[in-house]
KEZA-884056 format. One record per residue (C-alpha): residue number from 0; residue in three letters; x, z, y. Coordinates in pm, whole numbers. Layout:
<recs>
<rec k="NUM" r="ALA" xx="X" zz="Z" yy="Y"/>
...
</recs>
This chain:
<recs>
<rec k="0" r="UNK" xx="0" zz="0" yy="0"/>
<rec k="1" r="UNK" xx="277" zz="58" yy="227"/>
<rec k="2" r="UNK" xx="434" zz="-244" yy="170"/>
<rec k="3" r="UNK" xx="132" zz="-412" yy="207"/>
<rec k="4" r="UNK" xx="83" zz="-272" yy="568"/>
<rec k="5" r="UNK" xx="468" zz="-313" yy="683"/>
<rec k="6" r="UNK" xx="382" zz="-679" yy="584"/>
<rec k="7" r="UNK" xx="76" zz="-700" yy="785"/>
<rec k="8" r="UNK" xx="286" zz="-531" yy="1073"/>
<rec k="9" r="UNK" xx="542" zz="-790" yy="1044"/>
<rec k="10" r="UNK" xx="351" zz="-1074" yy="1093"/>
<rec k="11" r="UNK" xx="149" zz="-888" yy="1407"/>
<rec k="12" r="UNK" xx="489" zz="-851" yy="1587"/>
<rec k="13" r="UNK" xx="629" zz="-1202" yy="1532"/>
<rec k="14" r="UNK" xx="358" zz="-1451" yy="1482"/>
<rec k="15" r="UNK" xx="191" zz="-1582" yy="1834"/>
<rec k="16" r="UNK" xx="-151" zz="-1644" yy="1665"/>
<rec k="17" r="UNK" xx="-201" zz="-1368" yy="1465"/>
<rec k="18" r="UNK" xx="-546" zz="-1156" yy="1532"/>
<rec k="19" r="UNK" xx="-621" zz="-844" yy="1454"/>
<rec k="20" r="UNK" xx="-967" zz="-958" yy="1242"/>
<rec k="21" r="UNK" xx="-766" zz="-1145" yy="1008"/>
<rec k="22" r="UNK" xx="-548" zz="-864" yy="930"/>
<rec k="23" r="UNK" xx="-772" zz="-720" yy="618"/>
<rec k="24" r="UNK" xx="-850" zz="-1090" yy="435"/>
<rec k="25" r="UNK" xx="-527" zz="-1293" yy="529"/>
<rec k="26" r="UNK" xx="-289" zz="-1339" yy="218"/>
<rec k="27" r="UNK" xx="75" zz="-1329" yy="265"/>
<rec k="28" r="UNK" xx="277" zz="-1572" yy="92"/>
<rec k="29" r="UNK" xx="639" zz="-1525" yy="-9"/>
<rec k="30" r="UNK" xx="774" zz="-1795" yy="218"/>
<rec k="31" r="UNK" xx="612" zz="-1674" yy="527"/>
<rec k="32" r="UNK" xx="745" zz="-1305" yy="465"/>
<rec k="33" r="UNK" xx="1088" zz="-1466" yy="410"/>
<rec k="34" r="UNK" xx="1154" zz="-1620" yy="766"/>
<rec k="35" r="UNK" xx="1000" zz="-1319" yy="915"/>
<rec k="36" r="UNK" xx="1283" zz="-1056" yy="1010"/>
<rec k="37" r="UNK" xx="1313" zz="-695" yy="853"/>
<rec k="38" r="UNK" xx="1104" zz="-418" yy="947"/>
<rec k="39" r="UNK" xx="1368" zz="-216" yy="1062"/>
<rec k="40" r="UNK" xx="1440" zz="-514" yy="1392"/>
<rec k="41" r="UNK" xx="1103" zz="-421" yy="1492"/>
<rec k="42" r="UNK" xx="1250" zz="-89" yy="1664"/>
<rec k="43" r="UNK" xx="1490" zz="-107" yy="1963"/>
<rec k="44" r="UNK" xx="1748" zz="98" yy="1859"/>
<rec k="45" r="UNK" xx="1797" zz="380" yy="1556"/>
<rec k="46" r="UNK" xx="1684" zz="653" yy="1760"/>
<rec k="47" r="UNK" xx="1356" zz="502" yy="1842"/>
<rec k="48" r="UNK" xx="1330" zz="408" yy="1453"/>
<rec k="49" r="UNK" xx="1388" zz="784" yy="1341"/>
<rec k="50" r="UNK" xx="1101" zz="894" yy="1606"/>
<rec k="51" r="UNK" xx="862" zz="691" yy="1496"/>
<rec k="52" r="UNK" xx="976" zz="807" yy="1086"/>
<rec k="53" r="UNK" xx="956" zz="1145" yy="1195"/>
<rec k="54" r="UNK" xx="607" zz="1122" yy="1373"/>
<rec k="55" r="UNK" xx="484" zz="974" yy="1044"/>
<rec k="56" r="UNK" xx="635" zz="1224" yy="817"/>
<rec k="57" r="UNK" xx="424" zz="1500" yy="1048"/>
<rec k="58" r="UNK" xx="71" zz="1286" yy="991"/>
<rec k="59" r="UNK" xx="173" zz="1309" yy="684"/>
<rec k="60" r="UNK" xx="295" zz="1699" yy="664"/>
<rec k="61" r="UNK" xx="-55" zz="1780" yy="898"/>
<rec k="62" r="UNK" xx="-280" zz="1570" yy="720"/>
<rec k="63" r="UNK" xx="-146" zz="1729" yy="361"/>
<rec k="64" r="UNK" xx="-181" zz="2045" yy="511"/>
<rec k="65" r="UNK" xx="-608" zz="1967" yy="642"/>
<rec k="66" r="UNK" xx="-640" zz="1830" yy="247"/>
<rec k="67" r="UNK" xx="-537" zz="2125" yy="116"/>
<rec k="68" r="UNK" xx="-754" zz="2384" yy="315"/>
<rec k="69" r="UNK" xx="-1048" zz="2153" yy="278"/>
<rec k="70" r="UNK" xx="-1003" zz="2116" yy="-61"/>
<rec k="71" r="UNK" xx="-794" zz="2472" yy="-190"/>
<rec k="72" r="UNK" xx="-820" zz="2379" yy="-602"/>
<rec k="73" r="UNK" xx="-539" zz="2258" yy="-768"/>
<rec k="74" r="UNK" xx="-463" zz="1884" yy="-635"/>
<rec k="75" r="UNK" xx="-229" zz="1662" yy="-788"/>
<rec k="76" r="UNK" xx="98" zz="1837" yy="-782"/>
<rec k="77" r="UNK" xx="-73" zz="2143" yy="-927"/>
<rec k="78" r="UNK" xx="-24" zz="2292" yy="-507"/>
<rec k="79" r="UNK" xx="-266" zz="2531" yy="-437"/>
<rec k="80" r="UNK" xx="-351" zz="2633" yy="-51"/>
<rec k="81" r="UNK" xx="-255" zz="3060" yy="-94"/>
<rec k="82" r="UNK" xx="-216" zz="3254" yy="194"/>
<rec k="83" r="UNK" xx="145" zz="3375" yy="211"/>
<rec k="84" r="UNK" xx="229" zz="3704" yy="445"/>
<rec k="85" r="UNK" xx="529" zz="3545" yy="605"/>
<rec k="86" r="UNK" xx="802" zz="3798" yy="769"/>
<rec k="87" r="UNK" xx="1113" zz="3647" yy="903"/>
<rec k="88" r="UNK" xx="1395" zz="3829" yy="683"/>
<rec k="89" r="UNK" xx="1200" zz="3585" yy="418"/>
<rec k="90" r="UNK" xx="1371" zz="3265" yy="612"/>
<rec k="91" r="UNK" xx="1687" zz="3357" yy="454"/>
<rec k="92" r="UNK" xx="1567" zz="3243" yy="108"/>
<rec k="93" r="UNK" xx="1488" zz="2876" yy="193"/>
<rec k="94" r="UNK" xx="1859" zz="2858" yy="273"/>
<rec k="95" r="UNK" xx="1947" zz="2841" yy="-82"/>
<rec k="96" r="UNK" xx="1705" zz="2565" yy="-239"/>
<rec k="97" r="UNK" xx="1738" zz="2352" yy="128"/>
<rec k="98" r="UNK" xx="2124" zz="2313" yy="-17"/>
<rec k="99" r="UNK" xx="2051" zz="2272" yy="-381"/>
<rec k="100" r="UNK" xx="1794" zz="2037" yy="-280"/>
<rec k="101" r="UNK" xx="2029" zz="1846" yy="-55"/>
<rec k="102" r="UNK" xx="2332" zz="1876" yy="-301"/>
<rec k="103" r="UNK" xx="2058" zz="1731" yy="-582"/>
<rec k="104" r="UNK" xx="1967" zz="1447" yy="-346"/>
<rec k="105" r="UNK" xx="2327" zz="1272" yy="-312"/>
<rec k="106" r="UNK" xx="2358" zz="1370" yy="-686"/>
<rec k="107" r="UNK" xx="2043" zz="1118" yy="-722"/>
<rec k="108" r="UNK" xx="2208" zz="850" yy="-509"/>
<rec k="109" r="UNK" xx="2510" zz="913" yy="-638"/>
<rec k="110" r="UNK" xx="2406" zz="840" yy="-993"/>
<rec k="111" r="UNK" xx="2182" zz="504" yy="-880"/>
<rec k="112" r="UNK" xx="2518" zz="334" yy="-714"/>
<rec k="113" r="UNK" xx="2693" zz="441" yy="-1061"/>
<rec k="114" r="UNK" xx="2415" zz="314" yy="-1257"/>
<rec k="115" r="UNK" xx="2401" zz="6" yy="-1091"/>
<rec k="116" r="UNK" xx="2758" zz="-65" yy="-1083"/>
<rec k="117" r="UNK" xx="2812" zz="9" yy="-1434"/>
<rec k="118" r="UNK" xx="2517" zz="-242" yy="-1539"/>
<rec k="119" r="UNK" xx="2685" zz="-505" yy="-1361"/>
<rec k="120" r="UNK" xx="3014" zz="-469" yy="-1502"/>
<rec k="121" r="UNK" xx="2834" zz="-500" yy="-1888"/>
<rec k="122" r="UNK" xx="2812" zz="-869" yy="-1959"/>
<rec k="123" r="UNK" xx="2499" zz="-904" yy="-2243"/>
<rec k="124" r="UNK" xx="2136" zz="-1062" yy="-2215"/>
<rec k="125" r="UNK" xx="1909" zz="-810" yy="-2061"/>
<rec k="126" r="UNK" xx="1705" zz="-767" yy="-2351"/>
<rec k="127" r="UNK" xx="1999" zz="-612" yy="-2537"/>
<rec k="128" r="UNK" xx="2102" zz="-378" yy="-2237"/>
<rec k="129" r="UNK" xx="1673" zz="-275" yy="-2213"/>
<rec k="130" r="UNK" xx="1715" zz="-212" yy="-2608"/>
<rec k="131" r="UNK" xx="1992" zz="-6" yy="-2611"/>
<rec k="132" r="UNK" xx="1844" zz="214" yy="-2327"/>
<rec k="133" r="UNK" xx="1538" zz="262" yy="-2542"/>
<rec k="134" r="UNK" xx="1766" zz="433" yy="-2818"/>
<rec k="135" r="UNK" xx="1963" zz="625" yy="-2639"/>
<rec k="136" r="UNK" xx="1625" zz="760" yy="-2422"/>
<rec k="137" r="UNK" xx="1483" zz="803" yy="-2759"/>
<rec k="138" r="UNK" xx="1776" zz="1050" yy="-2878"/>
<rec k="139" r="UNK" xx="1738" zz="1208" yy="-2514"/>
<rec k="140" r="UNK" xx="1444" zz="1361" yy="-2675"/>
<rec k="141" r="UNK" xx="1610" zz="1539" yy="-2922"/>
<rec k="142" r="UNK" xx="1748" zz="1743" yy="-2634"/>
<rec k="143" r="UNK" xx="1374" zz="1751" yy="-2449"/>
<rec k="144" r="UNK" xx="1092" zz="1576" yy="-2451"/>
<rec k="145" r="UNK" xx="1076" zz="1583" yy="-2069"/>
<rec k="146" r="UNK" xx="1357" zz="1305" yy="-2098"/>
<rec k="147" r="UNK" xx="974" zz="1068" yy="-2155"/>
<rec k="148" r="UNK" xx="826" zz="1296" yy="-1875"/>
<rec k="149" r="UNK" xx="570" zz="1086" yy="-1654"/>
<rec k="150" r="UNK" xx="502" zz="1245" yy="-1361"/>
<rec k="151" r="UNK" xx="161" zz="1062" yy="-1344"/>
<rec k="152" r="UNK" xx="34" zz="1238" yy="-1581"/>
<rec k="153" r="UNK" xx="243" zz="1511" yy="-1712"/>
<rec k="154" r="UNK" xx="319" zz="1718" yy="-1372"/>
<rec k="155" r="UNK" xx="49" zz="1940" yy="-1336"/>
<rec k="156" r="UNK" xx="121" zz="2088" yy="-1705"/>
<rec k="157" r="UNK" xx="507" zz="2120" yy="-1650"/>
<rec k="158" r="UNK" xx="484" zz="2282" yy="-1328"/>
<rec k="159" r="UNK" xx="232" zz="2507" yy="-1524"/>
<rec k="160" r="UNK" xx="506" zz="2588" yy="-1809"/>
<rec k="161" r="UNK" xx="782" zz="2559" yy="-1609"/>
<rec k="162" r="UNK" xx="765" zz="2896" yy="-1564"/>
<rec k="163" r="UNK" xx="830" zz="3016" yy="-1900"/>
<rec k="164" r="UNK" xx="1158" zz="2796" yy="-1900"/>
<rec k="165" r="UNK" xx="1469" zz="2956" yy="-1851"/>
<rec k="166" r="UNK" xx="1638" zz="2788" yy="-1517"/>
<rec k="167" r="UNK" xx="1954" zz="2643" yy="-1661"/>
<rec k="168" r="UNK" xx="1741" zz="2417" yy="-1925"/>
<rec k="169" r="UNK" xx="1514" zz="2336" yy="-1598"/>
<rec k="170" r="UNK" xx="1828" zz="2193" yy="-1452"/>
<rec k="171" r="UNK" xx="1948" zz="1995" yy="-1776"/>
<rec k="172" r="UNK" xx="1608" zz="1857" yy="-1741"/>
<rec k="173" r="UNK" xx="1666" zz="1714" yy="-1431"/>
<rec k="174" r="UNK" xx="2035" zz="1599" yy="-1484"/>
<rec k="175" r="UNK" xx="1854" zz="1423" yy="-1810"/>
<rec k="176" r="UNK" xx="1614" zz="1271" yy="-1596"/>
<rec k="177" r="UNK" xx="1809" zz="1174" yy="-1294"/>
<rec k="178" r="UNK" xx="2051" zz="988" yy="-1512"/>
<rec k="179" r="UNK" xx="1819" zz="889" yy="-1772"/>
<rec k="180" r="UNK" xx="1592" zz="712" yy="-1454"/>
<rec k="181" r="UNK" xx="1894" zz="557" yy="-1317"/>
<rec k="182" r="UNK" xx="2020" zz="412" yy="-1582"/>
<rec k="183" r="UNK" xx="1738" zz="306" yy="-1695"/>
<rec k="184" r="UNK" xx="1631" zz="84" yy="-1390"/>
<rec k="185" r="UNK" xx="2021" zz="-40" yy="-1382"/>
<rec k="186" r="UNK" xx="1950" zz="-160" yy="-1767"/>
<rec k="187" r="UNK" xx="1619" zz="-375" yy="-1667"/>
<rec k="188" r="UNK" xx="1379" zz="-76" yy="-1733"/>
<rec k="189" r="UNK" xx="1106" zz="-108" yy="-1459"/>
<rec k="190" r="UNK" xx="896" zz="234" yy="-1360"/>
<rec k="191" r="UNK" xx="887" zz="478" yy="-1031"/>
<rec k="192" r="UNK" xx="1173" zz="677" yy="-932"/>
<rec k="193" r="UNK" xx="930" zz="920" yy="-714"/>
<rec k="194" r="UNK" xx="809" zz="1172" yy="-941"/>
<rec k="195" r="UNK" xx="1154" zz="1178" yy="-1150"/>
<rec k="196" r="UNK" xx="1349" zz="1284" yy="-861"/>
<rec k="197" r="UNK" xx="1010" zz="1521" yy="-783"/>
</recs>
């Protein structure tokens, strides 16, 4: 849906005879999208790019937050709206999972640059690389299951027993899964990276 609007957008900003009623029913062909420039030229500089990222990331933040008093049962992620007494010697705490957070986000990166460059390097038809990722993600589950996990479905339940798993295995999950997503997109495996780095 996204990309579908940052099309739409792209053709409003650079095409002299576009209207604004054709903007639900016109289709996009590839060739048109093609001599159109990137999204990104459509802001004057990087600054004025990050403002308007970081206004949409608070729509975002505020209209999650209306959701989830409006509606306070368990929603996809298995949040719930709970009413937290917040004191300020409690800030101290979110120092620790901001850098393990940000440590485990360059670890991600890291390993999809590694993935990628190692795919290239390995010369066979893609049908052999995809088949040799299915075996070795099939002996990943003799480790954990979660090395399968879909986040589509299978969230709400692991965020429900993640609690009765001990935090190092947590984090061999998510090594498993970082690498194992990775990899697998490097190999020809297609998917979402969202909910495994979730």
């Amino acid at each position: 849906m996204v990309n579908w609007l940052g099309d739409r957008l792209r053709l409003i900003a650079y095409s002299s005879d576009w209207k604004w009623n054709h903007f639900w029913d016109t289709i996009v062909s590839k060739k048109q999208l093609k001599k159109l420039p990137k999204f990104s030229s459509l802001f004057k500089s990087k600054l004025h790019q990050k403002v308007f990222c970081l206004i949409m990331v608070m729509i975002g933040v505020v209209g999650a937050a209306i959701v989830f008093k409006l509606f306070p049962e368990e929603g996809l992620f298995g949040i719930h709206h709970r009413h937290i007494l917040w004191q300020w010697h409690y800030s101290m705490y979110v120092i620790i999972p901001l850098i393990v957070g940000w440590s485990f986000g360059m670890f991600f990166l890291w390993s999809e640059k590694w993935s990628d460059y190692v795919a290239e390097k390995i010369t066979i038809s893609p049908i052999i690389k995809a088949t040799i990722w299915g075996i070795v993600l099939a002996l990943l589950t003799l480790i954990t299951s979660y090395a399968l996990y879909s986040g589509e479905f299978q969230i709400v339940p692991f965020v429900h027993q993640a609690l009765q798993i001990s935090p190092l295995f947590l984090l061999v999950i998510a090594v498993i899964k970082t690498l194992s997503t990775n990899i697998g997109f490097s190999l020809g495996w297609r998917g979402g990276k969202i909910f495994p780095s979730i």
